[in-house]
C-alpha positions in Angstrom: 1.5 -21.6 67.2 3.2 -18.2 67.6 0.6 -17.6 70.7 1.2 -21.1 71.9 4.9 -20.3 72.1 4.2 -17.2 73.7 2.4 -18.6 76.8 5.3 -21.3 77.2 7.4 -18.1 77.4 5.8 -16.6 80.0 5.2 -19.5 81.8 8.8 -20.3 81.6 9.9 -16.8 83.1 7.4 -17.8 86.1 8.8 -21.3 86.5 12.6 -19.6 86.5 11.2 -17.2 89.1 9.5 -19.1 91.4 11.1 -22.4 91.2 15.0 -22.3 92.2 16.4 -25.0 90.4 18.7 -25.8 87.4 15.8 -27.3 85.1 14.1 -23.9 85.5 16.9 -21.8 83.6 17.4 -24.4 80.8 13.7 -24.9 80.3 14.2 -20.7 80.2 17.2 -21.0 77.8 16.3 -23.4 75.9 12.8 -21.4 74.7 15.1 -18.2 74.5 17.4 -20.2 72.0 14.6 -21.9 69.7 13.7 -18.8 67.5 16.9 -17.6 66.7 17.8 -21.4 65.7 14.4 -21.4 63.7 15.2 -17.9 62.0 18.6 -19.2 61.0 17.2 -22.6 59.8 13.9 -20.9 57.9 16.3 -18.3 56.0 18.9 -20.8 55.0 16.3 -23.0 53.8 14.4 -19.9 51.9 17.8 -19.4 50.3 18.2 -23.0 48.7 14.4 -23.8 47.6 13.3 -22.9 44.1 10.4 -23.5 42.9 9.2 -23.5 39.1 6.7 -25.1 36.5 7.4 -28.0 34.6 5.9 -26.9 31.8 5.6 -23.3 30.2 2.9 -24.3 27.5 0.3 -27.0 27.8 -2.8 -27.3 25.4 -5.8 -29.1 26.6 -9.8 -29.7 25.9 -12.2 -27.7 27.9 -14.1 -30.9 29.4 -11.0 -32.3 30.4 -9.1 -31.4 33.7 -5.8 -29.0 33.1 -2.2 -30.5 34.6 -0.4 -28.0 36.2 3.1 -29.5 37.2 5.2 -27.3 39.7 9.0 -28.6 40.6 10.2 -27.9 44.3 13.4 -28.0 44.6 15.4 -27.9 48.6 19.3 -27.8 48.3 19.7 -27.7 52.0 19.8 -30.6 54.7 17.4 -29.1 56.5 13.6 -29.6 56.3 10.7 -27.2 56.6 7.1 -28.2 57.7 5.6 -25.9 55.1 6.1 -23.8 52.1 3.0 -21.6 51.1 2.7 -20.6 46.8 0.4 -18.0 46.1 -0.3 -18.7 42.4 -2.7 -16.3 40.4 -4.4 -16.9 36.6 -6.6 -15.8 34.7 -8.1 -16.1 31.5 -7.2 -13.5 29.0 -10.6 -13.2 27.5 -11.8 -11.3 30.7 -8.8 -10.4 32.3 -10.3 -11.4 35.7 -7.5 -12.5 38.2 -7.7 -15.5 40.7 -5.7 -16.7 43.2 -4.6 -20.3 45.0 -2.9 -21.0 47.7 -0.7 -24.3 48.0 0.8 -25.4 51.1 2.9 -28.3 51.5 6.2 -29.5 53.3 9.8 -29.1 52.1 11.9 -32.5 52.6 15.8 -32.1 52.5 17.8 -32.2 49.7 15.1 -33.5 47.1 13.1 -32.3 44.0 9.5 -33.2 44.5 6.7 -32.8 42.0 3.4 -31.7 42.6 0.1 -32.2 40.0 -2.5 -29.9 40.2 -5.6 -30.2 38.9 -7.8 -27.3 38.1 -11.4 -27.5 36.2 -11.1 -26.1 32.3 -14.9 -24.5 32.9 -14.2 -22.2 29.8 -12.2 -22.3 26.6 -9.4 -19.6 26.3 -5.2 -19.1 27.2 -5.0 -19.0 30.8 -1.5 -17.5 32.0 -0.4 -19.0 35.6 2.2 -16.8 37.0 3.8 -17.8 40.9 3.0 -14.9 42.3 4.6 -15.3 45.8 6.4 -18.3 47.4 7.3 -18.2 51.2 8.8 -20.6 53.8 7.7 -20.6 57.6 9.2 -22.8 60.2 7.4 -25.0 62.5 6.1 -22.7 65.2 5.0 -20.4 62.5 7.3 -18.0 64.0 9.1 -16.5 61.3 8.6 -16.6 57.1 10.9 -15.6 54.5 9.8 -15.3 50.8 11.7 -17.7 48.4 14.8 -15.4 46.2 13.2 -14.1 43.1 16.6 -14.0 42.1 17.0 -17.9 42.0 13.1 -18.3 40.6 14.1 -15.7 37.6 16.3 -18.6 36.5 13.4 -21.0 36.4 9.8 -21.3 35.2 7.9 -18.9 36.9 4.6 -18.7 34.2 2.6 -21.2 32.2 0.0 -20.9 29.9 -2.4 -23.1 29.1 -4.6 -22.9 26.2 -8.0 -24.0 26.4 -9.6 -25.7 23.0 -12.9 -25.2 22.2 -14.8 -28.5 21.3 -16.0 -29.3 17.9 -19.6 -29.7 16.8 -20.0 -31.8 13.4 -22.1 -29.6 11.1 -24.0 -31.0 7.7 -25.6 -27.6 6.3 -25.6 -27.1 2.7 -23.0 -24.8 1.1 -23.6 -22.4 -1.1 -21.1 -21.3 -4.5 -20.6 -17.9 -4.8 -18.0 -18.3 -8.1 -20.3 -17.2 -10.7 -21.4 -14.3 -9.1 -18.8 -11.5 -10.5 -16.4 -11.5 -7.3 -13.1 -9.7 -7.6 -10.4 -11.7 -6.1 -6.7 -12.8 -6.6 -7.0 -16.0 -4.8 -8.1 -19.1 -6.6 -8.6 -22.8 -6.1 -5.9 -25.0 -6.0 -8.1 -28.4 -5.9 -11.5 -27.3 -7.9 -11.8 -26.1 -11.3 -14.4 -23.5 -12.2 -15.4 -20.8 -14.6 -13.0 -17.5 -14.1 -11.5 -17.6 -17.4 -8.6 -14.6 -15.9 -7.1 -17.6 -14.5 -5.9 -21.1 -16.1 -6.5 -23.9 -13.7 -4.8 -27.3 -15.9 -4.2 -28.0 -19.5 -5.5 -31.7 -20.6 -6.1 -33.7 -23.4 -9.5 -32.5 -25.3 -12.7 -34.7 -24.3 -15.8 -35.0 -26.7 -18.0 -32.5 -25.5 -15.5 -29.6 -24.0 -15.7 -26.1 -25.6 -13.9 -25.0 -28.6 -13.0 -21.7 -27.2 -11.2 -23.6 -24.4 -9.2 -24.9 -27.0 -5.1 -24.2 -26.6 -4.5 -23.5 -30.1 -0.5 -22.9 -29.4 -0.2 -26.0 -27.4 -2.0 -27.8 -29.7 0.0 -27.1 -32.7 3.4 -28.3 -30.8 1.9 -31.2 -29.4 0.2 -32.1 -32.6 -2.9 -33.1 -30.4 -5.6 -30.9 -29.1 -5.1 -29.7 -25.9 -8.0 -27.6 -23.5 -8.2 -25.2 -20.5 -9.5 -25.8 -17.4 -10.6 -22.2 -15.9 -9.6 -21.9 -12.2 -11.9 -21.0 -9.3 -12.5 -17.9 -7.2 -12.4 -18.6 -3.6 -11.0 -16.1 -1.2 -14.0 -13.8 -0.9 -16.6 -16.1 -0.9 -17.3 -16.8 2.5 -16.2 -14.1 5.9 -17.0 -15.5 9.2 -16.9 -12.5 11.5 -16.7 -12.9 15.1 -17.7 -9.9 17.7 -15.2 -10.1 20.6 -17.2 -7.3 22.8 -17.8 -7.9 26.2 -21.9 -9.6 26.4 -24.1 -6.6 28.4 -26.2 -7.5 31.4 -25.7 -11.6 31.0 -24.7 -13.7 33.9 -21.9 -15.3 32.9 -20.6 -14.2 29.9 -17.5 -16.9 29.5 -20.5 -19.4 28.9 -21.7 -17.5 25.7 -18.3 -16.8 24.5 -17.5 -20.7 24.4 -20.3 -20.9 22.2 -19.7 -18.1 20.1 -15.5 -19.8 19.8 -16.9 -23.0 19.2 -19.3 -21.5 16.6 -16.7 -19.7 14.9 -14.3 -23.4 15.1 -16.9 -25.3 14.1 -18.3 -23.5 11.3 -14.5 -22.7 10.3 -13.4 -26.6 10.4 -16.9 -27.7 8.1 -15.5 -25.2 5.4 -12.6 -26.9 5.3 -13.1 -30.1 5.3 -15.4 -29.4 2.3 -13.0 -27.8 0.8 -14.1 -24.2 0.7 -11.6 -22.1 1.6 -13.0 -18.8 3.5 -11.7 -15.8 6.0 -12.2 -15.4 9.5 -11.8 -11.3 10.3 -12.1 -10.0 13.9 -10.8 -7.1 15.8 -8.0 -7.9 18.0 -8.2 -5.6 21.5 -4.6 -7.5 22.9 -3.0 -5.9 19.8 -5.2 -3.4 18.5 -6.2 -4.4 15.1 -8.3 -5.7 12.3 -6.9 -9.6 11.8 -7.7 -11.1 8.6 -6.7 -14.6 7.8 -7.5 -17.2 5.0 -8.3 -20.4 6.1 -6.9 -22.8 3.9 -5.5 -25.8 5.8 -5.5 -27.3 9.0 -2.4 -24.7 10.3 -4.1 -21.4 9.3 -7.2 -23.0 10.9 -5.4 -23.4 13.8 -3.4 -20.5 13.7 -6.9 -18.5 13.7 -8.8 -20.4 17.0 -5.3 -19.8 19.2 -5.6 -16.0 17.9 -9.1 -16.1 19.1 -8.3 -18.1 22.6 -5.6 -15.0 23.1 -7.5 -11.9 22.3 -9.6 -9.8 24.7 -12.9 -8.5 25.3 -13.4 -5.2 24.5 -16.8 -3.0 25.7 -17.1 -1.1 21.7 -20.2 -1.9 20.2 -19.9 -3.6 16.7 -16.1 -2.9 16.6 -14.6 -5.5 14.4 -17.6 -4.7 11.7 -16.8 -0.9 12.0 -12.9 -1.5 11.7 -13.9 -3.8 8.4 -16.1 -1.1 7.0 -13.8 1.3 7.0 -10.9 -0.9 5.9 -10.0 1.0 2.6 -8.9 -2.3 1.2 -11.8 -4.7 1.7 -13.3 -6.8 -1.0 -17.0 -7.6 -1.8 -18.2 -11.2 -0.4 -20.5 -13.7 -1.7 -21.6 -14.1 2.5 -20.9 -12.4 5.3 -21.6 -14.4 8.6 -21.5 -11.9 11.4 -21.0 -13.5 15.2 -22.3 -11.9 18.3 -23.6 -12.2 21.7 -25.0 -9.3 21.9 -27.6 -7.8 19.6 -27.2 -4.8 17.8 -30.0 -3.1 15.4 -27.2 -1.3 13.2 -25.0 -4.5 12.6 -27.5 -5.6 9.5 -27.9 -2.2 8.6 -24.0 -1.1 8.6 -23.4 -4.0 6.3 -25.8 -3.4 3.9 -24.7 0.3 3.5 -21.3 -1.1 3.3 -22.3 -3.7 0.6 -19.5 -5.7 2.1 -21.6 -9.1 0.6 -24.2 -10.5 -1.5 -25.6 -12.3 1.5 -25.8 -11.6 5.7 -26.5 -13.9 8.3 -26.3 -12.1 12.3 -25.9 -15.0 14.0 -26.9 -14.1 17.7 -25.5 -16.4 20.7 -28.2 -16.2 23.1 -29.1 -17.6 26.4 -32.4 -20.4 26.4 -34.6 -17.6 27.5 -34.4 -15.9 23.7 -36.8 -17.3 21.4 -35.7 -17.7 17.8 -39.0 -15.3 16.9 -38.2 -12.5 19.6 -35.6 -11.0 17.1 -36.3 -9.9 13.2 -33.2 -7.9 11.1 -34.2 -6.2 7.7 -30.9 -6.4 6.3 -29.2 -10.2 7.7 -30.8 -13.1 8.5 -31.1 -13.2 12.2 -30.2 -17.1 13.9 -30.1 -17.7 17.7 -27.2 -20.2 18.5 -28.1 -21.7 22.0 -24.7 -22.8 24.3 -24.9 -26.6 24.0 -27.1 -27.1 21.0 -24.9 -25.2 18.1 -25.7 -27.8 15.3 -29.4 -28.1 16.2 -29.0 -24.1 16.1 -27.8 -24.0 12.8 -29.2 -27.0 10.6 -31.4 -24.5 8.7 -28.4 -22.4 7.4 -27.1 -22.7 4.3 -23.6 -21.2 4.3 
């Protein structure tokens, strides 16, 4: 358009030349007068249009497609033909930015909506920020950015987190209560046999123990009363997720939902069978060893929007290395260590460490690993295929 406008400017000069007439100078005049009244029009519309998100947080599945809602806003009586957003995401897992480029009219005084619909390929949070907004007239001869002035007032990021998808698990579970573990954190809906720790006091039932027996209850009740010991719980089962960066692999989003989902799945099986357990992983976004004990749906949830948030980092084995050298870390009945890369000293480190009774490396792998290629002296080694985690796992008992 802007060279379009430039041959009708020449030729108009010509016409007003050669051709003597009245017609000539206002065809002349009126081309002369056009882009100031379009640069005046342009920056007085630039001035009144905002444009923002609708929504700063949305949570969605990874098959399903993710809604993201901008508001376009023109205070002015005047239309333009197009405003152009620049919008750029990414997903925090790998840092890698994108960009997307809208363009659509401006109609006068109205607040229009606009759905866009962008593929969830991988799980993760993906920030949207609007990076740069700007209005052109009709000829495409001028273009003014929209005030970040008047977008600092409105929604100018959105985050949408990504959920990994669930994969019903039925592997046997093992109990690690008997097996001398020192912990402060007990049961709250099994009994056991820790007798530091009283789980309830009931009426005596032929058969239970006599040194179970609450002799001072049982005197003021006039009725024998016994104690139930409590369970130990908290250290019996440490899922461990690797968050470095997968070497030499194609597309290393696609291991990494496995390796979430894994962690989700495996995570979500404990609880609905009632074993509480801890998730520990090294956080790169803030630097440190996170250690949470899953106990109920909002730590479990708490935990997978942790993971969806942290980055990749490139240090070999660096959550077990951080965990190692915790000064504070307790013995496990099994350590489950999650990674998609392999790493000879991972079994090895552990087992000096004698952070647990039991290892399992489970190794997220692309189809071209077979699940003999790999043996590990100190952990049992498991490939976990993208797409096929419960077929992956069914021989595990956790």
């Amino acid at each position: 358009m802007p060279f379009l406008y430039s041959v009708l400017l020449v030729a108009s000069v010509f016409f007003y030349i050669l051709y003597e007439h009245p017609f000539s100078f206002y065809l002349f005049a009126f081309l002369l007068v056009v882009p100031i009244v379009l640069f005046i029009m342009t920056l007085y519309t630039a001035r009144r249009t905002k444009v923002s998100f609708l929504e700063a947080n949305t949570t969605t599945g990874r098959s399903a497609k993710l809604p993201v809602r901008l508001r376009v806003s023109n205070t002015s009586g005047l239309p333009c033909p197009n405003l152009m957003i620049e919008i750029e995401y990414c997903n925090l897992l790998d840092g890698k930015k994108n960009i997307m480029k809208i363009n659509t009219p401006v109609y006068p005084n109205e607040s229009q909506l606009m759905t866009l619909t962008v593929s969830g390929i991988h799980c993760g949070t993906v920030d949207f920020r609007i990076k740069r907004c700007k209005l052109s007239d009709m000829l495409r001869l001028f273009s003014f950015r929209v005030d970040r002035r008047s977008r600092m007032n409105f929604d100018s990021k959105c985050t949408i987190t990504i959920l990994p998808e669930y994969t019903p698990l039925e592997n046997g579970i093992a109990n690690y209560a008997d097996m001398g573990l020192e912990t402060d954190e007990y049961s709250k809906t099994q009994k056991g046999d820790d007798p530091s720790e009283v789980f309830d006091v009931r009426d005596y039932i032929e058969g239970d123990k006599l040194n179970r027996v609450h002799w001072k209850l049982s005197a003021k009740q006039d009725k024998t009363m016994v104690k139930d010991y409590s369970l130990p719980i908290a250290n019996s089962i440490v899922l461990m997720p690797d968050m470095m960066r997968p070497v030499n692999k194609q597309d290393e989003l696609e291991l990494f939902d496995t390796l979430i989902e894994t962690v989700a799945s495996v995570s979500n099986y404990l609880l609905e069978s009632a074993v509480p357990h801890r998730v520990v992983f090294f956080n790169n976004s803030t630097k440190r060893l996170e250690e949470l004990n899953i106990t109920d749906d909002e730590s479990h949830g708490t935990m997978v929007a942790m993971l969806l948030q942290a980055q990749l980092y490139d240090e070999n084995d660096r959550s077990l290395v951080e965990y190692a050298n915790a000064s504070e870390n307790q013995r496990c009945g099994h350590l489950i260590y999650m990674s998609a890369n392999y790493s000879p000293t991972a079994g090895e480190l552990m087992s000096d460490s004698e952070l647990a009774m039991k290892y399992t490396y489970l190794l997220v792998a692309d189809d071209n690993l077979s699940a003999g290629a790999l043996y590990d002296d100190y952990a049992e080694l498991v490939p976990v295929y993208p797409g096929r985690i419960a077929e992956s796992l069914q021989e595990l008992c956790l």
